[in-house]
DSSP file (Angstrom, degrees, kcal/mol; ACC not computed):
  #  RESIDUE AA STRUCTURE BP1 BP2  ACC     N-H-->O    O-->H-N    N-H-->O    O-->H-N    TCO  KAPPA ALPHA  PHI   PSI    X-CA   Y-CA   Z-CA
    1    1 A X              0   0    0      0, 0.0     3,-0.1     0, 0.0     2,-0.1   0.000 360.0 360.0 360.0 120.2  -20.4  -16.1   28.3
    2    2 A X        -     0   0    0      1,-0.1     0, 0.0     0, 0.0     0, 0.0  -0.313 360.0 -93.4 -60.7 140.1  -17.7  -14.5   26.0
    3    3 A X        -     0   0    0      1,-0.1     2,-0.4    -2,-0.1    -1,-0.1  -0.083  46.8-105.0 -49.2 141.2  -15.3  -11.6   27.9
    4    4 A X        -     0   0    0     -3,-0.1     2,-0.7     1,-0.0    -1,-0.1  -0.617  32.8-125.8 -70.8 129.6  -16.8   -8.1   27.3
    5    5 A X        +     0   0    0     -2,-0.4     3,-0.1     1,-0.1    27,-0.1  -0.856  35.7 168.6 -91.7 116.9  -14.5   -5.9   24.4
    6    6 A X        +     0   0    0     -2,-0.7    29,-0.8     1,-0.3     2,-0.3   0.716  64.8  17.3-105.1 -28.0  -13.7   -2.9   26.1
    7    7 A X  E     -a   35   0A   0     27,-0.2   101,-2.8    99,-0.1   102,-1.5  -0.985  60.0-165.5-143.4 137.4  -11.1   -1.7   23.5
    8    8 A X  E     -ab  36 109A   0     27,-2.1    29,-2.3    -2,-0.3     2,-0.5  -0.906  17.1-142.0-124.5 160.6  -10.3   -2.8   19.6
    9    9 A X  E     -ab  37 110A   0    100,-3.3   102,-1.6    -2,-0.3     2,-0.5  -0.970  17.9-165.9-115.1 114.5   -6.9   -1.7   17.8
   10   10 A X  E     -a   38   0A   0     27,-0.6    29,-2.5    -2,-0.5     2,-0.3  -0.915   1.7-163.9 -99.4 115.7   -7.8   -0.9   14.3
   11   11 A X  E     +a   39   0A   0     -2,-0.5     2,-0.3   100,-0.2   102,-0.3  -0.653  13.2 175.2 -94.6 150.0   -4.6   -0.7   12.0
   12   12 A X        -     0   0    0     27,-2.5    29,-0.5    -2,-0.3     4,-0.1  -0.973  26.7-152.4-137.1 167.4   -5.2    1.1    8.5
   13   13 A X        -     0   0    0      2,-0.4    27,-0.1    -2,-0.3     3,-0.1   0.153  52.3 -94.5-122.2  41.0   -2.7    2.0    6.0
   14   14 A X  S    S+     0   0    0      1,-0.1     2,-0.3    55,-0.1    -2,-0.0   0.460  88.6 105.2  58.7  37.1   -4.4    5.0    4.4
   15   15 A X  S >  S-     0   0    0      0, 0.0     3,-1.6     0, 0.0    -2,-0.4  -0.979  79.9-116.2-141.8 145.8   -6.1    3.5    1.5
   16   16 A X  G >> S+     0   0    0     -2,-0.3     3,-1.1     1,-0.3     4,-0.7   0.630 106.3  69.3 -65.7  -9.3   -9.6    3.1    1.3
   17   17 A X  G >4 S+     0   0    0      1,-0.2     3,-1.8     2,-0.2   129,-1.3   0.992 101.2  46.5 -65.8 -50.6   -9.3   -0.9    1.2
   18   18 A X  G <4 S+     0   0    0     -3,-1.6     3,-0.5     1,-0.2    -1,-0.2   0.485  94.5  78.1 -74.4  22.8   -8.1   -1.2    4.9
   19   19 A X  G X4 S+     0   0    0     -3,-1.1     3,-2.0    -4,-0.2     4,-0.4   0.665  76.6  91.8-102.5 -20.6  -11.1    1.3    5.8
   20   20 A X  T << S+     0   0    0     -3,-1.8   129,-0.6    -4,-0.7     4,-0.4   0.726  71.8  58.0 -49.0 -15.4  -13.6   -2.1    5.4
   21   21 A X  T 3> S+     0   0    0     -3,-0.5     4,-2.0     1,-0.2    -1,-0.3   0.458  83.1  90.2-104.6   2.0  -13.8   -3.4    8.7
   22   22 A X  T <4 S+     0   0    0     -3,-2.0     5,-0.3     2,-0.2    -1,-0.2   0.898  82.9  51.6 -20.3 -65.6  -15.1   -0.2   10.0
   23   23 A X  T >> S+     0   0    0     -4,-0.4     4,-3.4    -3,-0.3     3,-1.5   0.955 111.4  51.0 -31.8 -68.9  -18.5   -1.0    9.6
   24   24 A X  H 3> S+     0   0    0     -4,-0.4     4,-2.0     1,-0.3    -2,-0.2   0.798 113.8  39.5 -25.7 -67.6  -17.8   -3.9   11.3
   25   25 A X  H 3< S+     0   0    0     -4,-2.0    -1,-0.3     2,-0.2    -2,-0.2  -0.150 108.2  62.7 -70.3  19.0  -16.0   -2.4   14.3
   26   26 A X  H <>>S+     0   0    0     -3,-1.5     4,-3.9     3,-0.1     5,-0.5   0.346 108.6  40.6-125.2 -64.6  -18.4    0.4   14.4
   27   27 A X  H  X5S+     0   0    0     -4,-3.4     4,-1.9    -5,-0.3    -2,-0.2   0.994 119.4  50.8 -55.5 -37.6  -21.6   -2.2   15.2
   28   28 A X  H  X5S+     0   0    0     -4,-2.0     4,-1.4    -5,-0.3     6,-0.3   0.972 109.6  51.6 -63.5 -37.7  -19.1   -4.1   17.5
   29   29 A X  H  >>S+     0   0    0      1,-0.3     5,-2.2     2,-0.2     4,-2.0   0.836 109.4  42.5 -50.6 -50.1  -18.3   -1.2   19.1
   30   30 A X  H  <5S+     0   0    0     -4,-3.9    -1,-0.3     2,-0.2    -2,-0.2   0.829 117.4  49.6 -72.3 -24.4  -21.5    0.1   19.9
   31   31 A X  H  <<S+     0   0    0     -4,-1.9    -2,-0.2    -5,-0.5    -1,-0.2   0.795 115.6  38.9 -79.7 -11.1  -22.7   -3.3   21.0
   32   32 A X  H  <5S-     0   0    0     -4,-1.4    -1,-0.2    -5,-0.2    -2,-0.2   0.758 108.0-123.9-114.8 -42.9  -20.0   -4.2   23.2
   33   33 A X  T  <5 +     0   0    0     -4,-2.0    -3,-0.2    -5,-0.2    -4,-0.1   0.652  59.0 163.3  83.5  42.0  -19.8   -0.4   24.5
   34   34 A X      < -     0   0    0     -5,-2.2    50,-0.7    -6,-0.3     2,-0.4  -0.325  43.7-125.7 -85.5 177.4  -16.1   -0.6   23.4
   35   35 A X  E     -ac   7  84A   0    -29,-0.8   -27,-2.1    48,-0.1     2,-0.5  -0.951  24.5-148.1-120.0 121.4  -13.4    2.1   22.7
   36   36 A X  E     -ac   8  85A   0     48,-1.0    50,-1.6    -2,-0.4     2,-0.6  -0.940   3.9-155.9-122.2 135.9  -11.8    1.9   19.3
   37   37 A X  E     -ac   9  86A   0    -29,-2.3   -27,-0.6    -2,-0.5     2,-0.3  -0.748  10.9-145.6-116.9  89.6   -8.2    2.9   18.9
   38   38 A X  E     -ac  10  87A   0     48,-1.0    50,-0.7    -2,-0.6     2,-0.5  -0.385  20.1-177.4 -54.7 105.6   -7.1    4.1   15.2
   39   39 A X  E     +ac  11  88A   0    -29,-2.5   -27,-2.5    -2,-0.3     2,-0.5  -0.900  17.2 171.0-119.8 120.1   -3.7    3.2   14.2
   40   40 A X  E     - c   0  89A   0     48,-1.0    50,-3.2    -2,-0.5     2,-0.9  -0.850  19.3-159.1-100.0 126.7   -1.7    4.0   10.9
   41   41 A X  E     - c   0  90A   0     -2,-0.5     2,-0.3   -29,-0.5    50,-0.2  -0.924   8.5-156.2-100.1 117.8    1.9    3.2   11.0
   42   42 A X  E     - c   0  91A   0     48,-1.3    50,-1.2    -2,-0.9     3,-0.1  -0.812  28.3-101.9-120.1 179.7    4.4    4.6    8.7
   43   43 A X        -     0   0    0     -2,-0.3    -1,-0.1    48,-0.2    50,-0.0  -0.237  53.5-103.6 -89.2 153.3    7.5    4.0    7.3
   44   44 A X        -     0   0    0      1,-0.1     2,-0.3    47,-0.0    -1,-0.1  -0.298  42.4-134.1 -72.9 166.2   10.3    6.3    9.5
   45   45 A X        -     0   0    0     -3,-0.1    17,-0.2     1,-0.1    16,-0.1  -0.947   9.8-149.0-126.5 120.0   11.4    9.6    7.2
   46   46 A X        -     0   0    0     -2,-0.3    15,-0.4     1,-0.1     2,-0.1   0.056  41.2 -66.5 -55.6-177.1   14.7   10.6    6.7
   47   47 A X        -     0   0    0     10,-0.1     2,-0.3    14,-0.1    10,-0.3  -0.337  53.0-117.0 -50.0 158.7   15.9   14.7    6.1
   48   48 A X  E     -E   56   0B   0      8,-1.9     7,-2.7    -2,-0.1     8,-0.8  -0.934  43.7-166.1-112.1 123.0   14.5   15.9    2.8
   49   49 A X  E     +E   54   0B   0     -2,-0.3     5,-0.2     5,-0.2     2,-0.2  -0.895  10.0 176.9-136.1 141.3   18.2   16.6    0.6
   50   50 A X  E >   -E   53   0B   0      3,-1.8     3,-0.9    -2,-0.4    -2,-0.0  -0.625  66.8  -9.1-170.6 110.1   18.3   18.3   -2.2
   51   51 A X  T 3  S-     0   0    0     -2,-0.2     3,-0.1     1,-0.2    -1,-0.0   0.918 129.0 -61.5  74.3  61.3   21.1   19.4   -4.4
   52   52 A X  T 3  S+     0   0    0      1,-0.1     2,-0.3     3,-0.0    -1,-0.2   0.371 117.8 102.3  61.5  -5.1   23.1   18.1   -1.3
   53   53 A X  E <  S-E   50   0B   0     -3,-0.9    -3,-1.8     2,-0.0     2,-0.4  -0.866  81.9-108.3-110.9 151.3   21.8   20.4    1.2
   54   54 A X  E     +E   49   0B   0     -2,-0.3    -5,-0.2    -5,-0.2     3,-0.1  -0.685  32.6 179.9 -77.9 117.0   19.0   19.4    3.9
   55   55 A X  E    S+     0   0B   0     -7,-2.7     2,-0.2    -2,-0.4    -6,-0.2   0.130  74.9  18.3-111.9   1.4   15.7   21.2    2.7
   56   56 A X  E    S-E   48   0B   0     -8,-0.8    -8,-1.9     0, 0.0    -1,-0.3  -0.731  79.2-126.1-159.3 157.0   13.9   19.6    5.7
   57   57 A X    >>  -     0   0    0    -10,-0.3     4,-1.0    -2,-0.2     3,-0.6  -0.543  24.5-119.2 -87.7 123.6   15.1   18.1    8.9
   58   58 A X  H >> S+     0   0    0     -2,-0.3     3,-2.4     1,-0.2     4,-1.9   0.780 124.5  47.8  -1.5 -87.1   13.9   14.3   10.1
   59   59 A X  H 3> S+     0   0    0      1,-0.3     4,-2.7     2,-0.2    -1,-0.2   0.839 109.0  57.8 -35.7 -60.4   12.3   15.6   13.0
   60   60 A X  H <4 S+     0   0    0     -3,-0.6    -1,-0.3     1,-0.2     4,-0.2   0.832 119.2  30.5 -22.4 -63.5   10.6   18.3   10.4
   61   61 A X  H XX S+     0   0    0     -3,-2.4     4,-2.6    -4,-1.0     3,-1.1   0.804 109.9  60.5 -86.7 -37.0    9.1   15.4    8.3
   62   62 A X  H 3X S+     0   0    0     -4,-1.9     4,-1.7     1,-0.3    -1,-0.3   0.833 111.4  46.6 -59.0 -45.9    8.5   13.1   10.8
   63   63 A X  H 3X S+     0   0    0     -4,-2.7     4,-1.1     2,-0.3    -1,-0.3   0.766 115.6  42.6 -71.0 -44.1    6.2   16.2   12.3
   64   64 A X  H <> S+     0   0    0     -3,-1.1     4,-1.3     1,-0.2     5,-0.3   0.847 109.3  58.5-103.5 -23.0    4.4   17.0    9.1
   65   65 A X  H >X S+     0   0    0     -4,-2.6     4,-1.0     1,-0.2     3,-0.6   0.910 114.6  38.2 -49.8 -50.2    3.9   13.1    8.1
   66   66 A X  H 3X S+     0   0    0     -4,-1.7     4,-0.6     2,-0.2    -2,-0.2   0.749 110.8  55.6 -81.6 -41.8    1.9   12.5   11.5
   67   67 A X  H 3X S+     0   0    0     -4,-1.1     4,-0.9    -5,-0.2    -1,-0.2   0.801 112.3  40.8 -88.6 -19.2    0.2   15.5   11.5
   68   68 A X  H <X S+     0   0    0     -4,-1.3     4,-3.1    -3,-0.6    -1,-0.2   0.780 117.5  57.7-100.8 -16.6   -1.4   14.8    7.7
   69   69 A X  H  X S+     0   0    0     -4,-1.0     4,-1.1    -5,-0.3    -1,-0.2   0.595 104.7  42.5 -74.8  -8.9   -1.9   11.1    9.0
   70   70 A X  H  X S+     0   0    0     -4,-0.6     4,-2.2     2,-0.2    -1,-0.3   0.712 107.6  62.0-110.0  -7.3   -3.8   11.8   11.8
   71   71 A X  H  X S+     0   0    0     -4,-0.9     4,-1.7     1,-0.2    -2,-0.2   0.961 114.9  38.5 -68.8 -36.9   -6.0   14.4    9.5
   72   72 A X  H >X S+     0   0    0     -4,-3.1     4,-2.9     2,-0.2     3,-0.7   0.939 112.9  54.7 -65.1 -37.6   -6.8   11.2    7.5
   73   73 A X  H 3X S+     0   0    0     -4,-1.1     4,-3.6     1,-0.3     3,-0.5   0.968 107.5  52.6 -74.4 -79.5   -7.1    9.0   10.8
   74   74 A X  H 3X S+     0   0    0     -4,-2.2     4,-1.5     1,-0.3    -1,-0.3   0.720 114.2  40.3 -54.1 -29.0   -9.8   11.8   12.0
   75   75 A X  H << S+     0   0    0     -4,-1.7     4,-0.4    -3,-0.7    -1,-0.3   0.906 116.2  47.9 -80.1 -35.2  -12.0   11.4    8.5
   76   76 A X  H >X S+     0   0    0     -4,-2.9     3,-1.7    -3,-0.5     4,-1.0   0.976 110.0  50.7 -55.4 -54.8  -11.5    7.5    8.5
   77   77 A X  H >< S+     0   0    0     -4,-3.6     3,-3.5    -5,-0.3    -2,-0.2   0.953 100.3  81.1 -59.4 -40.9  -12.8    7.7   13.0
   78   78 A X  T 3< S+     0   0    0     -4,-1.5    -1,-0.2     1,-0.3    -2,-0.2   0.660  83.3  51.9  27.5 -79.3  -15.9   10.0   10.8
   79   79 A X  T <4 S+     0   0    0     -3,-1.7     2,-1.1    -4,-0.4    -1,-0.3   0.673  97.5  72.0 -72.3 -22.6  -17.8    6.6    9.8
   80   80 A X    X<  +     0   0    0     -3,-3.5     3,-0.9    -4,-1.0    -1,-0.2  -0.100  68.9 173.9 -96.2  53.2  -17.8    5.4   13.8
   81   81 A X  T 3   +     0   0    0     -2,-1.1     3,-0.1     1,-0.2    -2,-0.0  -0.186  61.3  24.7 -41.7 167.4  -20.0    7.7   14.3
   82   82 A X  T 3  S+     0   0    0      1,-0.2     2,-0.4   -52,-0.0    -1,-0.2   0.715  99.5 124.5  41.9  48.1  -21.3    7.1   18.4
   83   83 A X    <   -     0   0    0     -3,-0.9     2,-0.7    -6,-0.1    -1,-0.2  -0.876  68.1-132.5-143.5 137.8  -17.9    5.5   19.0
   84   84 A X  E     +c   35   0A   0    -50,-0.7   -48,-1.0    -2,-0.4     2,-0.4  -0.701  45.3 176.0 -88.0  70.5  -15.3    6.5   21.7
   85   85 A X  E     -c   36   0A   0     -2,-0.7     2,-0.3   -50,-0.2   -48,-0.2  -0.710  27.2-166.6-121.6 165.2  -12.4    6.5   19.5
   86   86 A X  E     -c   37   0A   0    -50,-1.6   -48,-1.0    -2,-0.4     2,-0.1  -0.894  15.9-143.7-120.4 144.3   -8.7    7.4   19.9
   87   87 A X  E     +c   38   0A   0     -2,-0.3     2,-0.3   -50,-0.2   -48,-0.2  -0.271  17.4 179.8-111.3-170.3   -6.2    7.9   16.9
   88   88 A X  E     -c   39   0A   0    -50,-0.7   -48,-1.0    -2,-0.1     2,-0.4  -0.674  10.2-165.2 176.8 111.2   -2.4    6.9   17.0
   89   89 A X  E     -c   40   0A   0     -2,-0.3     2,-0.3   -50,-0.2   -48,-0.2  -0.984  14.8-174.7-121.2 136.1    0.1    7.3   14.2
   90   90 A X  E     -c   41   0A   0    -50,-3.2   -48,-1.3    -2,-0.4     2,-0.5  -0.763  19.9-144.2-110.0 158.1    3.4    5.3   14.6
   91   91 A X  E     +c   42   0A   0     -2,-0.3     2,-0.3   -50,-0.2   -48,-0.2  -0.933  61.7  69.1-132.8 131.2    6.6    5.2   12.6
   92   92 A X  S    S-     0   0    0    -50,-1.2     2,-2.2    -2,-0.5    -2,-0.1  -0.889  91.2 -26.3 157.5 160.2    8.0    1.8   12.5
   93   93 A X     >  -     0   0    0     -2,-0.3     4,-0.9     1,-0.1     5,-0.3  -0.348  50.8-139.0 -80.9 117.7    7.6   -1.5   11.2
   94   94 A X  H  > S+     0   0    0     -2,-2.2     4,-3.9     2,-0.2     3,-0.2   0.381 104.8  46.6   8.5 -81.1    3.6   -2.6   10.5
   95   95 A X  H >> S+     0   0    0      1,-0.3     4,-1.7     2,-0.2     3,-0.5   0.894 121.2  38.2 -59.7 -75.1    4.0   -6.1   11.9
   96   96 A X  H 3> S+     0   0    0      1,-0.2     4,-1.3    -3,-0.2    -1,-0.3   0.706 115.9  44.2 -12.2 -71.3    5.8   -4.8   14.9
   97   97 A X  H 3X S+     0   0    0     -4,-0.9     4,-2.6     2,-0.3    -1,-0.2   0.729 112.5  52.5 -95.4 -30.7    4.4   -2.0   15.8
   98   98 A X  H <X S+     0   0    0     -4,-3.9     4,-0.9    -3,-0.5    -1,-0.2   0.992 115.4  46.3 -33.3 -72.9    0.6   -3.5   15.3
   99   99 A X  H  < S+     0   0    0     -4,-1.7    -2,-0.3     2,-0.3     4,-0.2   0.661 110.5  49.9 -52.3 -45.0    1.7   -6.3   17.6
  100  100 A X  H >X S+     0   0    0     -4,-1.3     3,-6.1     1,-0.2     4,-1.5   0.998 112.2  53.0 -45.0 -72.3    3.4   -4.0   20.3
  101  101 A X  H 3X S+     0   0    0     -4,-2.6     4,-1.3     1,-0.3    -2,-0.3   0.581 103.9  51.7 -71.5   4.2    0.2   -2.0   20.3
  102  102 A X  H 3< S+     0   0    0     -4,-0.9     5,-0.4     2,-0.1    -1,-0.3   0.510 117.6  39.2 -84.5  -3.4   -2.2   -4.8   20.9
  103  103 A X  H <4 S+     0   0    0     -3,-6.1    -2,-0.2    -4,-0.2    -3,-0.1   0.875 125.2  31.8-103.6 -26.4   -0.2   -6.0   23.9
  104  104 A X  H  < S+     0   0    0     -4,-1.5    -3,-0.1     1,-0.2    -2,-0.1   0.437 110.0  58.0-119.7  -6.2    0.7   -3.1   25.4
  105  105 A X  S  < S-     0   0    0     -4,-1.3    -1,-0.2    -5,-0.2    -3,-0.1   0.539 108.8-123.0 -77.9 -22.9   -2.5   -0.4   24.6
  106  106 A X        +     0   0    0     -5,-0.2     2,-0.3     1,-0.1    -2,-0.1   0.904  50.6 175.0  71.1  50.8   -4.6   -3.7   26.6
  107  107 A X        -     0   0    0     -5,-0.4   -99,-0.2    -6,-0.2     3,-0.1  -0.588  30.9-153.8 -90.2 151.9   -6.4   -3.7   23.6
  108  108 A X  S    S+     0   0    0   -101,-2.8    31,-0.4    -2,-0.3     2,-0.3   0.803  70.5  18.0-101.2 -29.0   -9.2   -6.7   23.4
  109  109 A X  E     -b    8   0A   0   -102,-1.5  -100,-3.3    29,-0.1    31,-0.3  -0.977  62.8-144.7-140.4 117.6   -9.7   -7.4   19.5
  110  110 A X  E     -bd   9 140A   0     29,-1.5    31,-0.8    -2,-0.3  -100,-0.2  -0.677  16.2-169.3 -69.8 167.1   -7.7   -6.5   16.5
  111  111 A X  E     + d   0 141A   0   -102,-1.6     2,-0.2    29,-0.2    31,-0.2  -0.748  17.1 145.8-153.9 117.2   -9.5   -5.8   13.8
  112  112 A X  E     - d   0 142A   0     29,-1.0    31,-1.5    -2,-0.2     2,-0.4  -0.766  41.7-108.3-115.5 160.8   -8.0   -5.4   10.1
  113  113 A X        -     0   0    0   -102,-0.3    31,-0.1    -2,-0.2    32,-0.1  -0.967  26.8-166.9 -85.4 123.1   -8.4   -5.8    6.6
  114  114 A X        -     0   0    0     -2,-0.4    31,-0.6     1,-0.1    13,-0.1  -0.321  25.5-142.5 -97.9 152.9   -6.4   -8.5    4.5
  115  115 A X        -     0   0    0     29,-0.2    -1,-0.1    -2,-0.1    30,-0.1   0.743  37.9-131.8 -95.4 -15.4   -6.2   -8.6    0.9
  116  116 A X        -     0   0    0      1,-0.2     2,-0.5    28,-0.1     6,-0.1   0.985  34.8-173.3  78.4  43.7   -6.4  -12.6    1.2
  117  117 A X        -     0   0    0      4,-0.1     2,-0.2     9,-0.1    -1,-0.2  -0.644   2.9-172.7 -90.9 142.7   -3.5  -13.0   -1.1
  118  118 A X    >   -     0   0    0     -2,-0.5     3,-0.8     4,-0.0     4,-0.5  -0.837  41.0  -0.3-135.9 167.6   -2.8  -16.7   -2.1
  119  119 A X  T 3> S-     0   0    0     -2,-0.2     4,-1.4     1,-0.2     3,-0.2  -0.339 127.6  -3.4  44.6-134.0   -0.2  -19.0   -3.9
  120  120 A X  H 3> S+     0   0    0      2,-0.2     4,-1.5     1,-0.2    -1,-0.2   0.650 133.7  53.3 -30.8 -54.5    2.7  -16.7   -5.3
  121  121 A X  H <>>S+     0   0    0     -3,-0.8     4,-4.8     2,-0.2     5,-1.9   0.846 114.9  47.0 -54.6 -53.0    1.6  -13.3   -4.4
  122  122 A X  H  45S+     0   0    0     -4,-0.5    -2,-0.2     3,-0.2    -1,-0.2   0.799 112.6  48.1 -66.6 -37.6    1.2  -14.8   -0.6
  123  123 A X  H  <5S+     0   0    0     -4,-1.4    -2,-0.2    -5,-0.1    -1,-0.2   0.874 116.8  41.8 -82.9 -35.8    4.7  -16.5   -0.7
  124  124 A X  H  <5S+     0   0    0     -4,-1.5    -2,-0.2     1,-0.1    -3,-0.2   0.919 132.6  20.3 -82.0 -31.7    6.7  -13.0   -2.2
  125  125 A X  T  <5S-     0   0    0     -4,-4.8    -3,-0.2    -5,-0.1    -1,-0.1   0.839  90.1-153.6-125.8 -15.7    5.1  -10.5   -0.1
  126  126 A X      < -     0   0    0     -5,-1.9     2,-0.5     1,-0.1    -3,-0.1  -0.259  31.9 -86.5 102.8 170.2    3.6  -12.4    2.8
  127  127 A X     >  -     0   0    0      1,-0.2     4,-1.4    -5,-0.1     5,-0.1  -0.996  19.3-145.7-125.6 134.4    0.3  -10.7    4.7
  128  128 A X  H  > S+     0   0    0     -2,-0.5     4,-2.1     2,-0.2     3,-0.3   0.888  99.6  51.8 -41.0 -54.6    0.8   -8.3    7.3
  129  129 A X  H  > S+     0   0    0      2,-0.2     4,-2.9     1,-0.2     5,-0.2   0.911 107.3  54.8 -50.5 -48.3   -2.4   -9.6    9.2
  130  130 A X  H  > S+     0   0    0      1,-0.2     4,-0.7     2,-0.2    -1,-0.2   0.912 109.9  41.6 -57.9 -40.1   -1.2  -13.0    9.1
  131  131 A X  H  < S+     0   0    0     -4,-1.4    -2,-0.2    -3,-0.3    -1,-0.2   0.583 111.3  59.9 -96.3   4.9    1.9  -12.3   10.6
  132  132 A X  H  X S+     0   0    0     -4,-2.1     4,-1.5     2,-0.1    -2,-0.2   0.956 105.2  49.8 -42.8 -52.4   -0.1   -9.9   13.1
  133  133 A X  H  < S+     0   0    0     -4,-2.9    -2,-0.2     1,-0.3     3,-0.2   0.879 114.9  44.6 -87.5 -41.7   -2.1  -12.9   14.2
  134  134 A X  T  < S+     0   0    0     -4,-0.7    -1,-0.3     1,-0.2    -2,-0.1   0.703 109.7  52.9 -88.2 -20.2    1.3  -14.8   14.7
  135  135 A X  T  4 S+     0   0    0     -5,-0.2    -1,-0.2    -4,-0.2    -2,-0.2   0.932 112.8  52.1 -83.4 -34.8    3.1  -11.9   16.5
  136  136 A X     <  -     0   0    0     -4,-1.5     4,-0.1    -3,-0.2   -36,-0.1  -0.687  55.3-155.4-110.3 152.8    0.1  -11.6   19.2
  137  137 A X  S    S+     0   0    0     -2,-0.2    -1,-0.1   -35,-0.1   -34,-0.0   0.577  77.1  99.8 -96.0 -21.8   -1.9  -13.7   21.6
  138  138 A X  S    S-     0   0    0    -39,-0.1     2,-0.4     1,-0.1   -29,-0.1  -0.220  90.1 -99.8 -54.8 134.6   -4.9  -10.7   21.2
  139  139 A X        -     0   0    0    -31,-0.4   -29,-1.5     1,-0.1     2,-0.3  -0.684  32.5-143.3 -61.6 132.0   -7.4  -12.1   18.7
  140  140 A X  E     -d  110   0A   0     -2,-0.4     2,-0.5   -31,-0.3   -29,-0.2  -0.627  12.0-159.4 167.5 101.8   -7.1  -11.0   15.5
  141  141 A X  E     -d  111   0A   0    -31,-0.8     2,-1.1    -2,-0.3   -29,-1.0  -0.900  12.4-151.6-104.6 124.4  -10.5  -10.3   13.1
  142  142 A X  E     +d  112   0A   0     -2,-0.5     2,-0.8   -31,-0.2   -29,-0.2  -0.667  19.0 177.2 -82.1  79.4  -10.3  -10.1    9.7
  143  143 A X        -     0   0    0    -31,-1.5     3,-0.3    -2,-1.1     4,-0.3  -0.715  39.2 -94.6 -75.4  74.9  -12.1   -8.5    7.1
  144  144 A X    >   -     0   0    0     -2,-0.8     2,-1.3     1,-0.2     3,-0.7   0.469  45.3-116.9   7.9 149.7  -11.6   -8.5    3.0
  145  145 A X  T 3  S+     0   0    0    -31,-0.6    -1,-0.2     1,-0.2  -127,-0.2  -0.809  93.7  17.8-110.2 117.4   -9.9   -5.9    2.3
  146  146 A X  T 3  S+     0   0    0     -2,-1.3     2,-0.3  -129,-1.3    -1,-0.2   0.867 111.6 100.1  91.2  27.0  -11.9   -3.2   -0.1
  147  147 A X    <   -     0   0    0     -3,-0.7    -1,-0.3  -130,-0.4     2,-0.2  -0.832  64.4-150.3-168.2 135.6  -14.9   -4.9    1.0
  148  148 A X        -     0   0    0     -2,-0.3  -127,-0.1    -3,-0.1     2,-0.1  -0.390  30.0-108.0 -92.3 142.7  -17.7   -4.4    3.6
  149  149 A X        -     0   0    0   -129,-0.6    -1,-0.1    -2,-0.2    -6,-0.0  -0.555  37.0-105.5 -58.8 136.7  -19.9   -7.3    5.6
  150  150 A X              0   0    0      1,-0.1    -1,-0.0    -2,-0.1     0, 0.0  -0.309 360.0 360.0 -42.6 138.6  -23.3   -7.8    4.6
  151  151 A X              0   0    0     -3,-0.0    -1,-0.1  -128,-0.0    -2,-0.0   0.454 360.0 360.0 -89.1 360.0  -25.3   -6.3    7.5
């Protein structure tokens, strides 16, 4: 008998390709009676400068960057309809900050989408998911990226 999944860490990066393993994590979710915890990480925001003066403060941007990320967070959580889920925006690097929250939210499954990039493309920019699965012992599922499972 496999361990019950009580919570899955979904990272997205705010484009409708990583929104594919939704489906997916929506059926696991309900079958499993799991919790799913929506995270987008973005990259940290300086002051906003212009013509040499600060026209908004770090702190400022930081504020209105999270706040329009969790409005997307809350239409992406939408599709899990009957789903417990909790949102989570982070500022930091992907790989990192994925891998922190899967050890340390006591999360049971990742679950992402990859673009499945190979040869060249795969050596210059490397896959976030892949080096998720390498940063964490949590298991790690993978989905196409911009593309749903057959039900």
């Amino acid at each position: 008998m496999s361990p019950k999944i009580r919570k899955i860490l979904v990272p997205l990066d705010g484009f409708a390709g990583s929104e594919a393993v939704l489906a997916t994590v929506a059926e696991l979710a309900r079958a499993e009676g799991a919790r799913v915890r929506l995270l987008h990480v973005a990259q940290p925001v300086d002051a906003v400068v212009a013509n040499g003066r600060v026209v908004v403060y770090a702190d400022q941007e930081t504020e209105r960057v999270a706040r329009e990320t969790l409005a997307y967070l809350r239409r992406a959580a939408a599709s899990l309809s009957g789903v417990d889920v909790e949102l989570a925006v982070e500022f930091g690097d992907p790989v990192k900050v994925i891998a922190s929250e899967a050890e340390s939210a006591g999360v049971d499954l990742v679950a992402m989408a990859t673009h499945h990039r190979t040869g060249v493309k795969r050596l210059l920019r490397g896959s976030v998911a892949e080096k998720v699965e390498r940063a964490t012992a949590v298991p790690v599922l993978l989905v196409r990226y911009g593309q749903q499972l057959a039900a």
